[in-house]
C-alpha positions as CSV (number, residue, x, y, z in Angstrom):
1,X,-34.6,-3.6,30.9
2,X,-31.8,-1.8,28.7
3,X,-31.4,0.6,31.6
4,X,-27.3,1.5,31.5
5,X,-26.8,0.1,28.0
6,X,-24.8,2.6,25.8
7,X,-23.7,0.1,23.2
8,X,-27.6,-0.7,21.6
9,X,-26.1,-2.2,17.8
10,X,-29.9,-2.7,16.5
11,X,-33.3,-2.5,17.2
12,X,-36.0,-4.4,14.5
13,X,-40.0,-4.7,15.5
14,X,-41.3,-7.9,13.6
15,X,-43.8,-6.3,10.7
16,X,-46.7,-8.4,9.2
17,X,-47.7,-9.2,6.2
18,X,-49.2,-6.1,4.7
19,X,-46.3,-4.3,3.5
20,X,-45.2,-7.6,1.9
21,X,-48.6,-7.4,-0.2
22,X,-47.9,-4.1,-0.9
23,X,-45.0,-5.4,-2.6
24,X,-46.9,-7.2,-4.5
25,X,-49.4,-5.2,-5.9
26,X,-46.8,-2.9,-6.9
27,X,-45.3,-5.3,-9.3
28,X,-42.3,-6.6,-7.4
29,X,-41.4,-10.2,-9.0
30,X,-39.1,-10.9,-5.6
31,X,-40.0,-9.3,-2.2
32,X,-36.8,-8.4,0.2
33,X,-38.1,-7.7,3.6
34,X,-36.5,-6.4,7.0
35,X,-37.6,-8.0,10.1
36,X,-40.8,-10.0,9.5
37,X,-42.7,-12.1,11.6
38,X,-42.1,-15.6,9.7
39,X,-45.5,-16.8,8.5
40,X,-46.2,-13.6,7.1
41,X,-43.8,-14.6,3.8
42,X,-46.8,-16.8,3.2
43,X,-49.6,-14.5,4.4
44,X,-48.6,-11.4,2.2
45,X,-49.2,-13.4,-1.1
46,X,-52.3,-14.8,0.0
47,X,-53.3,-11.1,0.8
48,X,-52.4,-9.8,-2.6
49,X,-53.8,-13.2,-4.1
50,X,-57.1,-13.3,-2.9
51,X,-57.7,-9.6,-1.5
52,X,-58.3,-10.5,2.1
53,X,-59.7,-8.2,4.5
54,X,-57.0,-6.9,7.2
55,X,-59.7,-7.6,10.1
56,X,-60.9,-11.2,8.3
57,X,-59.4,-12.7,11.3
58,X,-60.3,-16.3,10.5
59,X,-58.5,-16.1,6.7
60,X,-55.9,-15.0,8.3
61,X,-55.1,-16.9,10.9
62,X,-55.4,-20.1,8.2
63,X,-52.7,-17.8,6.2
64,X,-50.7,-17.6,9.3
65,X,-51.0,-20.6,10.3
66,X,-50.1,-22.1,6.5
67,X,-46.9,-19.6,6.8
68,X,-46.1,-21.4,10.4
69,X,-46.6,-24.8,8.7
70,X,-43.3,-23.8,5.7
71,X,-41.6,-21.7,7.8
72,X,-38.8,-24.2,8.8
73,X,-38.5,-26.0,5.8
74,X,-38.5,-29.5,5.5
75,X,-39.0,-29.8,9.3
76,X,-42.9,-30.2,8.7
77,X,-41.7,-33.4,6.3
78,X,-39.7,-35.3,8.3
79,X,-36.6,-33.0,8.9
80,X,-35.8,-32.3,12.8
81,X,-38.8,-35.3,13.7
82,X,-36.9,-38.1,12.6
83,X,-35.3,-40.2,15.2
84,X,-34.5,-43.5,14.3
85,X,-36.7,-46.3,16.1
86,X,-39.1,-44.0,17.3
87,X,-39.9,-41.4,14.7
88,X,-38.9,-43.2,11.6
89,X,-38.1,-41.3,8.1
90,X,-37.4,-42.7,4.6
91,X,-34.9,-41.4,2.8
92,X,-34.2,-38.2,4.7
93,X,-31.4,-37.2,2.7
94,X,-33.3,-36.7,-0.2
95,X,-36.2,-34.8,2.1
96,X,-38.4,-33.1,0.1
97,X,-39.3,-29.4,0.7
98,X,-43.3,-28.9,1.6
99,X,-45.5,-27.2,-0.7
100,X,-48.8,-25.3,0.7
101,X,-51.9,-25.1,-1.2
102,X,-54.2,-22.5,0.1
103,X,-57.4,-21.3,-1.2
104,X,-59.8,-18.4,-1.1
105,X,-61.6,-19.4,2.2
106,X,-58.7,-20.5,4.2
107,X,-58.4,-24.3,3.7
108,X,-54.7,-26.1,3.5
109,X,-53.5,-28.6,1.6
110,X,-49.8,-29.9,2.9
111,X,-47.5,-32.2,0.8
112,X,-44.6,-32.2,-0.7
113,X,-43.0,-33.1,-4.6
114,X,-43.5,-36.9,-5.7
115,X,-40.5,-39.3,-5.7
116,X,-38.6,-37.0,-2.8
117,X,-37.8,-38.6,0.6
118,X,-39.3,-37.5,4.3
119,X,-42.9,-37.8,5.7
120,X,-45.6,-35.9,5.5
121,X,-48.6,-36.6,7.4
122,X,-50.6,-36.1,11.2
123,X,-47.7,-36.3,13.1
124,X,-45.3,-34.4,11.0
125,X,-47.7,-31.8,10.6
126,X,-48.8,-31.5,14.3
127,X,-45.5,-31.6,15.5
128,X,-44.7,-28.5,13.4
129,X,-47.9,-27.1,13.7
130,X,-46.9,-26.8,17.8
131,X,-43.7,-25.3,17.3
132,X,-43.0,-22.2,19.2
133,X,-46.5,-22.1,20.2
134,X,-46.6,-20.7,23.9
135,X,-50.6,-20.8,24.1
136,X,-52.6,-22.6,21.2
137,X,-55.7,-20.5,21.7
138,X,-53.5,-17.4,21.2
139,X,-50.6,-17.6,19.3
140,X,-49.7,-14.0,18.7
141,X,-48.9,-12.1,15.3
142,X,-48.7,-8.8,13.7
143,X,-51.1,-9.7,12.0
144,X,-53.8,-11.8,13.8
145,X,-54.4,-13.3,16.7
146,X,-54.3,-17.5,15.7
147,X,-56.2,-20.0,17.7
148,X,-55.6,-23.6,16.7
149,X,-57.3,-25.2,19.8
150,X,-60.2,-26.9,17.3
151,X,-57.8,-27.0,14.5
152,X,-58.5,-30.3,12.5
153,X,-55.5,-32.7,10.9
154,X,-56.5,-35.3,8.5
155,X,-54.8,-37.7,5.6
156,X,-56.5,-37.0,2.7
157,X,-53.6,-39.4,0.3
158,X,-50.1,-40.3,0.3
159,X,-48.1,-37.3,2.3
160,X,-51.1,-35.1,2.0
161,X,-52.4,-33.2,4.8
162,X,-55.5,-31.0,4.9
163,X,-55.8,-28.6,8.0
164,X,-58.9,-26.8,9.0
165,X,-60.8,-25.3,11.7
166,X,-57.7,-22.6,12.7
167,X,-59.8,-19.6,14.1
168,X,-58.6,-15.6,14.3
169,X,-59.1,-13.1,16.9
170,X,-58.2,-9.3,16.4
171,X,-54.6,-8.8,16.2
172,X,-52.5,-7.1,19.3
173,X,-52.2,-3.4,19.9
174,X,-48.2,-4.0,19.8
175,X,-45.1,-5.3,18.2
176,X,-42.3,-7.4,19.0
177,X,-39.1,-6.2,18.9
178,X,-35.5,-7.0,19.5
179,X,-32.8,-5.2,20.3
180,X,-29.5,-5.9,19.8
181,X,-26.3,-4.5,22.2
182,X,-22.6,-4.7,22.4
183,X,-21.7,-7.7,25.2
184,X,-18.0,-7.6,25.4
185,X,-16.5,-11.1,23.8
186,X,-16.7,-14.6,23.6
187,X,-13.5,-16.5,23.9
188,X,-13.0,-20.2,22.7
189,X,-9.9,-22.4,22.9
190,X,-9.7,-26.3,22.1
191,X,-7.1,-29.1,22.3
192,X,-7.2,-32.9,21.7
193,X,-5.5,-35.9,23.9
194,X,-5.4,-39.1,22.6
195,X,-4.3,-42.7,23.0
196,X,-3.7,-44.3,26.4
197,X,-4.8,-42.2,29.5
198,X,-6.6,-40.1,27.4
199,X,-9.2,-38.8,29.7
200,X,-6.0,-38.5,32.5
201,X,-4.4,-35.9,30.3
202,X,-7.2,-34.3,29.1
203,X,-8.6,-34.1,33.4
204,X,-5.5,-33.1,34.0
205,X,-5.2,-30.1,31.1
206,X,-8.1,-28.6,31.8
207,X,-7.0,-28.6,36.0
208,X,-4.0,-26.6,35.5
209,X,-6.1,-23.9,33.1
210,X,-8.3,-23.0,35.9
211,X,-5.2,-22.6,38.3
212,X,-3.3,-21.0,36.4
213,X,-6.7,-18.4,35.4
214,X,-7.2,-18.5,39.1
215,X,-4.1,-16.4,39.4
216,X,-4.0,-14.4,36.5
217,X,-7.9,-13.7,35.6
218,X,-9.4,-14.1,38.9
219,X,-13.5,-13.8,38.4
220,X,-13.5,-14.8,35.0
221,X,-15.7,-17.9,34.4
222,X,-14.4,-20.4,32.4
223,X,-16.4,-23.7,30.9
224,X,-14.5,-26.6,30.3
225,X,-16.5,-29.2,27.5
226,X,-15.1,-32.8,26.5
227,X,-17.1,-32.3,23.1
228,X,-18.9,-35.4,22.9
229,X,-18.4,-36.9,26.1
230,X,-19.9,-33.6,28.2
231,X,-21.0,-30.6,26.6
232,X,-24.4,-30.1,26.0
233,X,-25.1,-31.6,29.6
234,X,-22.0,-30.0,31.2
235,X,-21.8,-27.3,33.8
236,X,-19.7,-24.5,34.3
237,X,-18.4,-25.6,37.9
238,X,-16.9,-28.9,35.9
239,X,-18.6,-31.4,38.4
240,X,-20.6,-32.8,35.2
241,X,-17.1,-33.3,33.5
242,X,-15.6,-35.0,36.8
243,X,-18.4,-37.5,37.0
244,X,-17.9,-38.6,33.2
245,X,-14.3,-38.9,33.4
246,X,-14.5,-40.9,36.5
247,X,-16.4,-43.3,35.3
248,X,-14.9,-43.5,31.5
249,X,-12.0,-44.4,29.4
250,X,-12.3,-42.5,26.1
251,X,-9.7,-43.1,23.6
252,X,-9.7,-39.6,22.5
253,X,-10.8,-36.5,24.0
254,X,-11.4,-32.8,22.9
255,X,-11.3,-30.1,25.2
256,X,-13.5,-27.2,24.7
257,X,-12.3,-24.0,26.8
258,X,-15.0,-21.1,27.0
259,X,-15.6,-18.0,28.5
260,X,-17.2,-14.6,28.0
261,X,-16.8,-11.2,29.6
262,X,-16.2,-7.4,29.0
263,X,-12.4,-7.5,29.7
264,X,-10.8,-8.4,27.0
265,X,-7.7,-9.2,28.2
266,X,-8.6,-12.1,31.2
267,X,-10.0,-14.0,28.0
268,X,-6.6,-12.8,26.0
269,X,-4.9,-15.1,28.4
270,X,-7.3,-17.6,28.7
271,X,-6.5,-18.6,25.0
272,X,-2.7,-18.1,25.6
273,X,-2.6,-20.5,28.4
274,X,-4.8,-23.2,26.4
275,X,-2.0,-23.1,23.7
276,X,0.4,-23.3,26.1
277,X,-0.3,-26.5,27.0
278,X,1.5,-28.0,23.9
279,X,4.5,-27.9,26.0
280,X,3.5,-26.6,29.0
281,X,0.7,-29.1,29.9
282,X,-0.2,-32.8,29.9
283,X,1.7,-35.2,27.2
284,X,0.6,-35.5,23.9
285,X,-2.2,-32.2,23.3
286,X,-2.4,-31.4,19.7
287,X,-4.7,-29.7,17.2
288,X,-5.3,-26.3,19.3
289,X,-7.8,-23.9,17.7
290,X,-8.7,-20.2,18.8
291,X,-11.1,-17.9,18.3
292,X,-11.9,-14.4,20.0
293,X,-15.1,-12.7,19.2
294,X,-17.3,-9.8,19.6
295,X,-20.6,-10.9,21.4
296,X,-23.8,-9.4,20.2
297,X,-26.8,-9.8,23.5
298,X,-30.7,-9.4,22.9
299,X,-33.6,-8.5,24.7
300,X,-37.3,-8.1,23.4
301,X,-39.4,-5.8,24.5
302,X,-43.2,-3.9,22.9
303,X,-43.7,-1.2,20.5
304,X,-46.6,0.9,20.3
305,X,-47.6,-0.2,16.1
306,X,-47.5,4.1,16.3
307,X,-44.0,3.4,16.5
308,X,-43.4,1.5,13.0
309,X,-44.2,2.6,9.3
310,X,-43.9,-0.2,7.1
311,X,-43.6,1.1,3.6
312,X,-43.0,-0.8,0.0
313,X,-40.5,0.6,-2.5
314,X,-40.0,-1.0,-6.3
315,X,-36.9,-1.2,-7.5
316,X,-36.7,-1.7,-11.9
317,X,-33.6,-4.0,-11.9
318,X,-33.2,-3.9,-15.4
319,X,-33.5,-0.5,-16.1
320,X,-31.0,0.1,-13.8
321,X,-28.5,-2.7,-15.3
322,X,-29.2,-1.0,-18.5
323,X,-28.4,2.3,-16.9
324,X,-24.7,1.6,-16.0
């Protein structure tokens, strides 16, 4: 899969909980991790907490599962689910963050602190509760196995939740991991028309950067966005774009030029002709912004656990503040 790359920047396997309990029983009042697999900020307390078995499959899959519940925030009370009409939320901009009470056998509690805005209850939780899940009867982890196909949701008050019935099956022989490598750059040019004919001199703008690319950078690919009219929807050929502006008369429009490669210089003069169009172009372009970057790609791949050695070191802050 990496086969040819020269450039790799990073490599992190996702680690479970373990070390993180380590942490804990060392001392540590604050635990900074490396890559982790995301529930297991919640599963490593419960481990130092209550002692748990690292083959109790069951306990920890309701740990897992409770760290899968926080692990985006306020998403599981009403952040991300609310959409007006459909999916209504009071007072979202006062969302409260969820709290998680877990006890010695593995039952949850969800809710969230009195007098804050959001939602918590069967559909918030659920909703969360599916997210990122590829197969519910084996959601994999570090550090278990989680199956949530008999899982049970019920209201027990006022945005209170209690989840039960999560099940745990031995955890897999190997670890996620991603790996980072040098992908050349991303180049990103924009420019706003407004007032009458709008959408003609914005049509018209982005036309002459593709001909003019078309003799100078021949090969690259260049996206063209009108950010809010078509972007997220858009294409790279521009027929999406066409369609809209065919059939619309914006009173302002803001192009969005894009384009990434490994030669540095075709995206050099992509942003150079976008800025030229203040006099070079269509009447009336203003506000142009530019940005070249350095693009970072990833792939995942398995590691043999052989492979990883997740250790715990304590660190005496104070002592060492009283040291210098």
């Amino acid at each position: 899969m990496l086969a040819g790359r020269d450039a790799i920047v990073s490599a992190d396997a996702y680690i479970g909980a373990s070390a993180i309990a380590r942490a804990l029983d060392l001392g540590a009042d604050i635990v900074v991790t490396g890559r982790v697999a995301d529930p297991a900020l919640a599963l490593g307390p419960l481990l130092h907490v209550f002692g748990w078995a690292e083959d109790d499959w069951d306990r920890l899959a309701a740990g897992t599962l409770a760290g899968h519940l926080l692990e985006c925030g306020a998403q599981v009370s009403g952040g991300y689910f609310a959409d007006p009409g459909v999916k209504d939320v009071p007072d979202l901009a006062d969302v409260g963050f969820p709290i998680a009470e877990i006890d010695r056998d593995g039952g949850i509690v969800i809710s969230k602190p009195e007098g804050t805005g959001g939602r918590i209850d069967r559909f918030t939780v659920i909703e969360q509760m599916l997210y990122e899940i590829h197969d519910p009867a084996a959601y994999l982890t570090p550090d278990v196995v989680m199956d949530i196909t008999a899982a049970r949701v019920d209201e027990i008050g006022r945005d209170r939740v209690r989840v039960s019935g999560v099940r745990g099956k031995p955890r897999p022989d190997t670890l996620k991991a991603t790996v980072c490598f040098e992908a050349g750059w991303l180049a990103e040019a924009e420019i706003s028309y407004a007032g009458p004919n709008a959408a003609g001199r914005a049509r018209l703008a982005a036309d002459v950067v593709r001909q003019r690319l078309a003799r100078r950078a021949p090969g690259l690919g260049v996206r063209v966005d009108a950010i809010g009219i078509a972007s997220v929807f858009n294409d790279t050929a521009g027929a999406t774009l066409d369609a809209v502006f065919d059939g619309s008369a914006p009173p302002d429009v803001r192009l969005r030029f894009a384009a990434q490669s490994t030669d540095r210089a075709a995206l050099d003069l992509l942003l150079d002709e976008v800025e030229g169009l203040y006099c070079a172009g269509p009447a009336g372009g203003g506000g142009v912004r530019r940005h070249l970057t350095a693009r970072l790609s990833s792939a995942s791949c398995l590691v043999e656990r052989a492979h990883t050695r997740p250790a715990a070191r304590l660190f005496d802050v104070y002592a060492t503040e009283a040291a210098q």
